[in-house]
N, C-alpha and C positions, 0 to 999 in steps of 0.2 A: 066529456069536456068538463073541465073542473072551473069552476070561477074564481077570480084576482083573490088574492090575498091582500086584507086588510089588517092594518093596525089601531087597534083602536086609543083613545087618547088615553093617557095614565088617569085615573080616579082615585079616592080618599086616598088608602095611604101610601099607597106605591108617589102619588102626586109630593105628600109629605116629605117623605123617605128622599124622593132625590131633590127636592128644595132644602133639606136637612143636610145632604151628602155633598151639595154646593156651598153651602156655608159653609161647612168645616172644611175642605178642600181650599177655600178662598183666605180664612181666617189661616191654616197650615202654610199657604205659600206665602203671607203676608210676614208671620214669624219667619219663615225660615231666610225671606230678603233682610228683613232685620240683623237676623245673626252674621250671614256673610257683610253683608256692609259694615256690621260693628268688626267683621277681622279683618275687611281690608283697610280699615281706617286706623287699626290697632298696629297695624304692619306697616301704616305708611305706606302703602302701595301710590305707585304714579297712576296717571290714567294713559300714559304712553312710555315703553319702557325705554331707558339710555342707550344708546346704540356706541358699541364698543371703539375704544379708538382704534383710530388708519393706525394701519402698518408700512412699514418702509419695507420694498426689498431691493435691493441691490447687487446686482452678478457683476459679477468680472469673469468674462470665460468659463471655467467650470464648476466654478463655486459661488455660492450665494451666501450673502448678509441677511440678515431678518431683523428690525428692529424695530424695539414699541414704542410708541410716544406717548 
């Protein structure tokens, strides 16, 4: 009979290491929302896209009409 497996808490620098590897991971995603923002703003982008105009269709027996407005 084998007993539980424990983890023990991270110590010096492994503690450092991933406090160090969160900050650069946080300051990275903070740039990289920067950049996208500056190209959707660069583009003009909407925040909801135009939705295409209605189309007409019109049959007469076996042929149809299609027209854009």
């Amino acid at each position: 009979m084998t007993g539980r497996a424990t983890t023990k808490k991270p110590k010096g620098f492994r503690r450092v290491e991933r406090w160090g590897v969160g900050i650069v991971m946080g300051v990275f995603a903070f740039v990289l929302e920067k950049v996208v923002m500056r190209s959707v703003k660069k583009k003009g982008g909407d925040a909801a896209p135009t939705e295409p105009a209605p189309t007409t269709i019109t049959s007469k027996g076996g042929e149809a009409e299609v027209r854009d407005h």
